[in-house]
C-alpha positions in Angstrom: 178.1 42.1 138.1 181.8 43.5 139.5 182.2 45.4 136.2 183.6 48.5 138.4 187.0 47.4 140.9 187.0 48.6 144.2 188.5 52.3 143.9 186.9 53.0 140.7 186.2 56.6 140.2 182.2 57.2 139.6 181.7 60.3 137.9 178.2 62.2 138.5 178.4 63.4 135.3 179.3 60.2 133.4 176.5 58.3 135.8 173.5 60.9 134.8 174.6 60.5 131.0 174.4 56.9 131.1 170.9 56.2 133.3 169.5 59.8 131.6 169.1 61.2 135.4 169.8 64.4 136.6 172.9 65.1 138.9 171.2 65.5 142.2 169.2 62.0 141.5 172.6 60.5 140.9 174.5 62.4 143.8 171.3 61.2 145.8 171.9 57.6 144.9 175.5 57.6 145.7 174.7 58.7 149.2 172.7 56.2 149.9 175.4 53.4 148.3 177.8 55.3 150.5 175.5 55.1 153.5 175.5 50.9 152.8 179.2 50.7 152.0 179.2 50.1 148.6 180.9 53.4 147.9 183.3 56.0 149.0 182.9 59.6 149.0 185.8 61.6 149.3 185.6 65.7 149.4 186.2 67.3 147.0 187.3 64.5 144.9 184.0 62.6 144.3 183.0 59.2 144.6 185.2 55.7 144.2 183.6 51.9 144.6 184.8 51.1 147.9 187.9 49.3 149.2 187.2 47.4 152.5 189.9 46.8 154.4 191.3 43.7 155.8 189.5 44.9 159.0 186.3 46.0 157.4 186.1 42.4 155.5 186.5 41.0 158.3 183.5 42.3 160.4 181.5 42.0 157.3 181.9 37.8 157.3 181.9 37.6 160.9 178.1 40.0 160.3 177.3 37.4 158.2 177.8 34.7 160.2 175.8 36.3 162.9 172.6 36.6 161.3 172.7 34.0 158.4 172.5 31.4 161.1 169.4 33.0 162.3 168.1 33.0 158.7 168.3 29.7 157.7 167.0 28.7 161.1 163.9 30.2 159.9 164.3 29.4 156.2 163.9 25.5 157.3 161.2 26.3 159.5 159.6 28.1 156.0 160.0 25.0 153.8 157.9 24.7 151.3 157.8 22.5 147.7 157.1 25.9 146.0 160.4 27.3 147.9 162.3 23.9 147.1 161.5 24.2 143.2 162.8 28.7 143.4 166.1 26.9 145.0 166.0 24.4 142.1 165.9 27.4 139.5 168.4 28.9 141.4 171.0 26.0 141.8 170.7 25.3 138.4 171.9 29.3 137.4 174.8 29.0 139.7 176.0 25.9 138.4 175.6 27.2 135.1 177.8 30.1 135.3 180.5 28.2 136.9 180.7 25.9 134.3 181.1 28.8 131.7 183.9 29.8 134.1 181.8 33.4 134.6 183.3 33.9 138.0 181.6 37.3 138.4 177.9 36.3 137.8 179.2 33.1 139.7 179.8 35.5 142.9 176.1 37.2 142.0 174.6 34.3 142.1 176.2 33.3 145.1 174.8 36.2 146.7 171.3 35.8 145.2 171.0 32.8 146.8 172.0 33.5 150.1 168.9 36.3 150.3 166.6 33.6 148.4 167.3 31.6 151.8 166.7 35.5 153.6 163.7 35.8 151.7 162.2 32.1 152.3 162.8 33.1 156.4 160.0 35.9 156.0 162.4 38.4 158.0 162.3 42.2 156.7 165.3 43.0 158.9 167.0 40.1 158.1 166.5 40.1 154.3 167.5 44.4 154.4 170.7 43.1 156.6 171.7 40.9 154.6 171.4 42.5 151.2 173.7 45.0 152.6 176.3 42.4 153.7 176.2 40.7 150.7 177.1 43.7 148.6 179.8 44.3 150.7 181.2 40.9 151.1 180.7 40.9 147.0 182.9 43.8 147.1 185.7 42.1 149.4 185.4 38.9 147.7 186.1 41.2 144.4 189.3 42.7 146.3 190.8 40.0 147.9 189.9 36.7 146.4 193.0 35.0 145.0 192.2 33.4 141.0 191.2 30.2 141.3 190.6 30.1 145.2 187.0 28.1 145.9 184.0 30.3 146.5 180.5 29.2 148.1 179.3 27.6 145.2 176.6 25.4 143.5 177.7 22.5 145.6 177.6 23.8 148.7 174.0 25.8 148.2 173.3 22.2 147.2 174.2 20.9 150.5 172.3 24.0 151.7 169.4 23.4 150.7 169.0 19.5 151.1 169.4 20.2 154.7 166.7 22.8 154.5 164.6 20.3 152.2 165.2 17.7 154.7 164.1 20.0 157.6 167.3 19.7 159.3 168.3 22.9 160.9 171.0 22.0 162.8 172.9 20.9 159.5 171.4 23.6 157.7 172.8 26.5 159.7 176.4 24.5 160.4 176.9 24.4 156.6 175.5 28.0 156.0 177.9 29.5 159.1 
């Protein structure tokens, strides 16, 4: 939901309160979102939402790229009505928020339906991959989107998925990349 900026301070403490977990469940869990880049541990002074670098961000997209063309390859390949009527559902969420001008569940969304399209290609790796990158790119989109600058929106997952419906995967994976 991007409530917490890159470089915000997550105390163990504070964390276990909140989700009424004990410290090593928490310190367990920000391993592991340290392990996928969503956070930062720093010795001795704890644990911070992470701050990609230019370079980092980067890699990320250019990640993306890589495998999302792979994934909607098999997405279109996947078709199905009952897969057409989830992207309905989800179209109609995105455009929702971005309507409201709720730019951060605009940016979930957007994310959500880029591993709908992960999870209509029937691809563990893929799908784990790419739920990783997304959170990450989340997180750089969070850090270094200028206000007001266009995101992959409810128009283009329109175009999206039309050229999945239409079974065109050339299209399909040159609007996704």
């Amino acid at each position: 939901e991007h409530r917490l900026l890159p470089g915000t301070k997550l105390g163990e403490d504070e964390i276990g309160q909140i989700y009424d977990a004990s410290r090593t469940l928490v310190r367990a869990a920000l391993q592991q979102l340290a392990h996928e880049g969503i956070v930062e541990i720093e010795k001795n002074r704890g644990a911070f939402i992470a701050s990609p670098t230019p370079r980092e961000a980067r890699e990320t997209f250019e990640a993306r790229r890589l495998i999302e063309g792979a994934i909607v390859e098999r997405a279109v390949a996947a078709r199905s009505a009952t897969w057409l009527a989830r992207f309905e559902d989800q179209l109609g969420a995105e455009a929702d928020a971005e309507a409201r001008g709720d730019h951060r569940a605009a940016i979930r969304l957007s994310g959500e339906f880029h591993l709908l399209v992960a999870e209509m290609a029937d691809h563990e790796l893929y799908f784990n991959l790419l739920r990783e990158l997304v959170a990450r790119t989340s997180l750089t989109i969070l850090l270094y989107r200028r206000h007001r600058a266009p995101i992959c929106g409810a128009d283009h997952h329109r175009l999206i998925a039309d050229a999945i419906a239409s079974g065109d995967a050339v299209r399909a994976k040159a609007l996704m990349i």
